[in-house]
Each structure stands twice: as C-alpha cells, then as structure tokens.
N, C-alpha and C positions, 0 to 999 in steps of 0.2 A: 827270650833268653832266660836260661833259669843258674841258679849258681846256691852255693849255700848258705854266703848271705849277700846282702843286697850291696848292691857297686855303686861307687861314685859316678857322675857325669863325667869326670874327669880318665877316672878307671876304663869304663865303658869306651871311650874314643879313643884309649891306649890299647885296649884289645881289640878293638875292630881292623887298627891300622896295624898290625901283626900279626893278626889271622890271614890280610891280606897278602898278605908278605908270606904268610905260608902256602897257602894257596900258590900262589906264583912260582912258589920254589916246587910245590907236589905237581905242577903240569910239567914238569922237566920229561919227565918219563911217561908221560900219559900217553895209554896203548901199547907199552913195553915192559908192563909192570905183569902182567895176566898172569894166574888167577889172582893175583892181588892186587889193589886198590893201590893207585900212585897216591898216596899221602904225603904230606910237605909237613916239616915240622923245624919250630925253632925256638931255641934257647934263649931266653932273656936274664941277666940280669943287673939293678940297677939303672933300669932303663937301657941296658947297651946290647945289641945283639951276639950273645959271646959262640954259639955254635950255633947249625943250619943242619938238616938233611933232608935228603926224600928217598922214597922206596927205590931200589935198586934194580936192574934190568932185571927181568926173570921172577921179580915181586921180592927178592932176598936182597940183603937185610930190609928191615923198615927202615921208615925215615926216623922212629920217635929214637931206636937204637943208632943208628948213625950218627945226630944229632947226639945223646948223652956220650958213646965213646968220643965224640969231636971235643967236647966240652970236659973231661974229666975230671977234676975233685972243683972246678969251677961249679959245675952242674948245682952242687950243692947250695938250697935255701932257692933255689932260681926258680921261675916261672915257663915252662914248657907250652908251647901253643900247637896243638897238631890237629890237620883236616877231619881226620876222623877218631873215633874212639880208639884209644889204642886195646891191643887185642889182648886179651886175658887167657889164651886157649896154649896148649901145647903144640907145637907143627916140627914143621922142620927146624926152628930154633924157639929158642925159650919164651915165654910170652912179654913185650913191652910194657905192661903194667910193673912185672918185676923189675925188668930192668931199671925202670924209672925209680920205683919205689927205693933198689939199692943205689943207685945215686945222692940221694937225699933232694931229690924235684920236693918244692913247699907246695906248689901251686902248679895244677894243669888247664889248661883251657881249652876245649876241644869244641871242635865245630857241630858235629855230626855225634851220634850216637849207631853205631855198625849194626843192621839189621839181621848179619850173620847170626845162626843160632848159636852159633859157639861162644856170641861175644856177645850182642844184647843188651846192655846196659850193665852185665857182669865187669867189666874193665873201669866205669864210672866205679862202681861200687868197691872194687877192691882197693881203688885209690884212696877213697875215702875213708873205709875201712882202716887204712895202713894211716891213716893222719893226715893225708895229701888233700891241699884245699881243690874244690873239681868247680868250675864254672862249663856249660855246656851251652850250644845254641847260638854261640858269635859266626855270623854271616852262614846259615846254616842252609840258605836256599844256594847260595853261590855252591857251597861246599857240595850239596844233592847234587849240583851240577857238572859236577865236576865227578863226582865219583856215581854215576849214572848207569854206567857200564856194572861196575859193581853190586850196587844195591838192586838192579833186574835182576843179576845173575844171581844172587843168594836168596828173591822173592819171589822172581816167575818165571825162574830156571833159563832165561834167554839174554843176551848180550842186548844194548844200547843201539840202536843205530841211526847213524846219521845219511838220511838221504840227501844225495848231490843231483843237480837238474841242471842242463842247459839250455838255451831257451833262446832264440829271434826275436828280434822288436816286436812281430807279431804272433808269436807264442810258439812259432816250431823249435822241433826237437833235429827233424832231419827231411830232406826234402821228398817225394814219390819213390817209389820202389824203383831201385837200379839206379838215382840220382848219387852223383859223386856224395862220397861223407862230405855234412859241413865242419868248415871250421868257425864255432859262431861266437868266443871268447877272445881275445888276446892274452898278451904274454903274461900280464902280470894277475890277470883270472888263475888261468895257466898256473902258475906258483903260488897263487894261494888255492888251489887243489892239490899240489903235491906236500904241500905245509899239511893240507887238514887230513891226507891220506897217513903222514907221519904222525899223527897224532891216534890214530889208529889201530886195532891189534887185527884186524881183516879188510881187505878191500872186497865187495863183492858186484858182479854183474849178472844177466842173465844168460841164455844162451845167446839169442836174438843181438846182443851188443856185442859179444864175442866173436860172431860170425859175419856178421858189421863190418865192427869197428878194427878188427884183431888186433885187441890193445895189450901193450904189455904190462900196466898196474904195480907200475914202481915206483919207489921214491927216488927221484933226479934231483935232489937236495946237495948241495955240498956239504960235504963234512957227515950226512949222513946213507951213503954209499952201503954201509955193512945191513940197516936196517932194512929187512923184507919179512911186510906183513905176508899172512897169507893172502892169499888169491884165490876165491873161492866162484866157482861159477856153478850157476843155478840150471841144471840141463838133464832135464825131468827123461828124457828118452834119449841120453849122450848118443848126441848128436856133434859133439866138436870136435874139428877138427884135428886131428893128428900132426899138421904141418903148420897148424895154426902158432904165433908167436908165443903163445903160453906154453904150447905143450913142447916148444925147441929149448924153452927155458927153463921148467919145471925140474930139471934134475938142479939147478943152482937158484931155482925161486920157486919157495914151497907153493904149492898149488893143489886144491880138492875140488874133484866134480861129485857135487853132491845129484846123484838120481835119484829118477820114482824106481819104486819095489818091484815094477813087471820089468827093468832090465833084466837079462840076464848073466848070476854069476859067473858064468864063463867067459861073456863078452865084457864084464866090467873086469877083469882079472887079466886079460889081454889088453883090455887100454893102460890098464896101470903099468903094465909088466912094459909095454911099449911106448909109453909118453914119460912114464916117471909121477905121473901126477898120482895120486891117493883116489879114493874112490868112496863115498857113503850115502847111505840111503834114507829117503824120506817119503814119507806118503804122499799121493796126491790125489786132486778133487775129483770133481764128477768130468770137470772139462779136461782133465789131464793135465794142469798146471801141480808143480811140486807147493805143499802145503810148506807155506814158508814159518810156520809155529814151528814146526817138525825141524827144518834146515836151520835156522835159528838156537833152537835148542840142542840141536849136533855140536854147532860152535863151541855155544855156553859148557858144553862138557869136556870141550878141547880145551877148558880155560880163555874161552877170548869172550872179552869184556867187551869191546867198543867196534864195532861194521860201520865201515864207507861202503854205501851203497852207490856204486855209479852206474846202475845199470838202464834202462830205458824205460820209457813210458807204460810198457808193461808189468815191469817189475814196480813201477813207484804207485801204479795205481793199485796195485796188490798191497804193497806197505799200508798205505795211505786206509786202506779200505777197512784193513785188519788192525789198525791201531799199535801198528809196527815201526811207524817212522817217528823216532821221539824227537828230531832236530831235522829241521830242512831247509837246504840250503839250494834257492836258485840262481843262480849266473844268467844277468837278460844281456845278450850282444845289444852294440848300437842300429847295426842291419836288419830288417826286417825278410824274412822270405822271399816277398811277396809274390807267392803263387803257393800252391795247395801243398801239404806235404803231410809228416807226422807231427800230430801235435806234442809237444812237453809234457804234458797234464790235458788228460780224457777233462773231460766236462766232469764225469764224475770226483776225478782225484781233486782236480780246482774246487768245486765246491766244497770239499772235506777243509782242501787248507784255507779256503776263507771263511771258513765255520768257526765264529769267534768260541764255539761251546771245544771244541777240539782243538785249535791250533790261534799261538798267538802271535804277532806280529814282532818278533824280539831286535832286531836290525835291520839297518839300510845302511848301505856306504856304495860310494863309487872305487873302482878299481879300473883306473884310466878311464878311459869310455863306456866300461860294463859296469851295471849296476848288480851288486850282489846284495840278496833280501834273505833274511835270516828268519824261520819261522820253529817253532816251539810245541810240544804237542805239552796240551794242560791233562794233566792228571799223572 
C-alpha cells in the first residue's frame, strides 16, 4: 500500500473494512457494466457511511459519480473509497476526478490504479494535484480480481474468462457417443451456474455442446429475467443447427456464431438472415479448430469483459493449453460413471490445472452432494 504519508494501524483496518464494503457494492453489476469496469464506491464521513454507488448498467454513470451526487454538500471534507482509479479522461461524461475534486472529497482511497492508457495513474495525480489526500493499494489483489475482465481488455485486448466443467466421481464429462446426456450435478450446482452465468457479459460453448447438449444459455434467476448475456458459440465450419434451441431464440436472446475465414460469405449471410443470430469471423489452426485468441478478441472489441465458458472438453483443453482460462470452476457429481465415456479434462488440460507453476487451488465447498473446486490461473 502506498499513500502520501504514512497511516495509522488504526487508519489502515478502517480502510480495508471499506474498501471491502466497496468491492461488494461494485459486484452489484459485475458483467453488466461492459466496456466499463463495475467499480463500487463509498462515501465516508465521520466514520459513518453517508452515500454508496457502483457503475451503472451499460458502464454509465460510475460509481465514484453516483456516490458524490448521492451524498451532495455532505460529500464535502469526506473520505471516498472506490475499487479502481477514478478515470481522468473525457468519454461520454465528464471525467470523476472532476467531479470529485468539485465536491470538496479531502481524501480518496482507491484500490487499483486503471491500467487504461487514458487513465494510468493520471486520475491519482490530478487528485493530488487539486489538494485531495490519495492513498492507493487497499485490498489491491481482491480489487485485480474483481475488475479482471477489465484490466485483459485494456492490456491484451481480450476479455476474462471463467471456465465451468462438470465432472463424475470418476472424471466424466459425458458418457460413449449416442449415450443419453448426463445429468451429473443437482439442483443447487445447478443455480450456482446460472448465478456465475449472471455475473457474466458472455456465456460461451463450442459447436460439439451445442449440437449435444442444445442448451439454451440463460439466466433462470428470479428477479433477473430481463438479463441476457450474449451467447456466443464457437463453430469453426457453422455447422449448427438452424432448429437448434438457440437459433428459435436468438431473435429475443442475443446470440453470435463466431467462424473460421473458409466459410463462405454467402452461407454465413443466409444463416444470419435466417436464425437471427449475428455472424463473425476468426482464423483457425492447421487442425481446423477456431484460433480462440482471435474469437476472444472479437468479444473484447464488442466491449465484453467477462466469458462463462461452459463448453466441453474440447474447448477447455484449448483454454487451458493457451493460457485462456483465468478462473476454473469444476462441479464433481457424487455418481461416478462407471464405464468408459468422455472424460472432463484430457490428461493433458489435468495436468495444466494441477500445474502448481499455472493454476492455483483457490476454493473447495460442497453444494449439497457436489463438490465445487475453484482454481486460479497465476500470472
């Protein structure tokens, strides 16, 4: 933590439990926020919490402005605590540095420092510039984590993503070609998938699950009904179905099939014109799988921050291999297969995630019966 001068022990444990507190309030919108960063921000002063905000659906307004209009001539002499730097740049509204600065904020605390070039440690500095005391660095790895989605998309042009896996006691994914789908989670697995989907600005699959599973990649949440990420499936020689459950729903749930470049525009201009879904293009390898850098980086310029990959063993060992899965999330059923089928993880993607040099073991908890293992890619 650095600040510009040195803090109490006392100070220190008042800003950490308020940072936290903002963080909390910035996951309100996380994955609804795109291309902006869901930042939480709050107003202290006195010790008392006198306003709250986070960035807004759609990334407008921020939170740091939210917060100061919440709070108005209160704001004044008060202590501001928000996840990321607030941004210094001009966009569609004026920059939160100002805003702050004309409130009369004494003191900012910010977690993160924006690796956007627009913003860079220029938003620290004009605070400070203006008189504003800046402390920077309070819970700075939670804060990375939280604004993850983000900070790829402004540094290596691609969105976050979180790979989901389901798994047999003994490591299937699905049983022999032509065996019935399984069902290898319960209920409450189940809704804590459609939770981390809502946290989300893309659900993605491959073809191979599409043609499976023919899932429809919604959020069944109450209360959040109106939310549809996109729906993006990975389908190198569109190959999916037309009658398939995605493409009946793609006029009322945004949906993209991203292909390889040897489609033909004619044929891709006829599925669109006849499904409703959108269509774009990415290169692919020597085997003919879609170079998923490429499809990744389509996203990131659609503004989506944050991918739920729930696609299949083929897509996760492609993640996995390319340094693409930055969170991994397995669901083990209490059932075991027991007889031969597709496994969850090739030999090879298993090896990657218990590769302590790449992925780190971040959670365990049970979910009824299933145990769900949380894993971390380091770097």
């Amino acid at each position: 933590m650095t600040a510009t001068k040195p803090q109490s022990e006392s100070q220190t444990v008042v800003d950490d439990a308020f940072m936290a507190a903002a963080l909390a309030i910035g996951r309100r919108n996380l994955g609804r926020t795109g291309p902006n960063p869901a930042v939480g921000a709050i107003i202290v002063k006195d010790g008392v919490v006198i306003a709250r905000g986070y960035t807004a659906l759609g990334g407008r307004p921020h939170a740091e402005a939210v917060a100061v209009a919440a709070a108005g001539e209160a704001a004044r002499g008060a202590t501001l605590y928000a996840t990321l730097e607030p941004c210094s740049h001009h966009g569609a509204t004026p920059p939160c540095v100002d805003t702050i600065i004309a409130a009369g904020i004494a003191r900012v605390v910010s977690a993160l420092e924006d690796p956007d070039d627009r913003v860079a440690g220029r938003g620290h500095a004009r605070l400070r510039e203006a008189g504003v005391e800046v402390t920077t660095g309070v819970r700075a790895a939670q804060a990375r984590a939280d604004h993850l989605g983000h900070i790829l998309r402004v540094t290596q042009g691609r969105p976050m993503v979180t790979l989901k896996l389901a798994q047999t006691a003994d490591g299937y994914a699905a049983g022999a070609e032509h065996d019935p789908r399984l069902f290898i989670t319960g209920a409450l697995a189940d809704s804590v998938t459609h939770i981390e989907r809502s946290l989300h600005s893309a659900i993605m699959i491959g073809y191979g699950t599409a043609s499976v599973d023919d899932p429809l990649l919604t959020v069944r949440l109450p209360g959040l009904e109106a939310f549809k990420p996109l729906r993006v499936v990975l389908d190198a020689r569109l190959r999916l179905s037309r009658s398939s459950r995605l493409a009946a729903t793609a006029r009322e749930t945004p949906t993209l099939v991203i292909v390889g470049e040897g489609v033909a525009e004619a044929e891709a201009q006829d599925f669109a014109a006849a499904t409703g879904m959108e269509v774009a293009r990415a290169g692919v390898d020597a085997a003919g799988r879609l170079a998923l850098s490429e499809a990744l980086g389509e996203l990131a310029r659609r503004g989506i921050t944050r991918v739920f990959s729930e696609g299949g063993p083929r897509v996760a060992e492609s993640l996995l291999v390319a340094s693409l899965a930055d969170d991994v999330v397995l669901h083990t059923g209490l059932r075991p297969l027991g007889r031969q089928g597709r496994l969850a993880l090739t030999a090879t993607a298993r090896a990657i995630l218990e590769d302590e040099s790449r992925y780190r073991l971040a959670d365990t908890s049970m979910l009824g019966v299933d145990r769900m293992t949380r894993y971390e890619r380091i770097g």
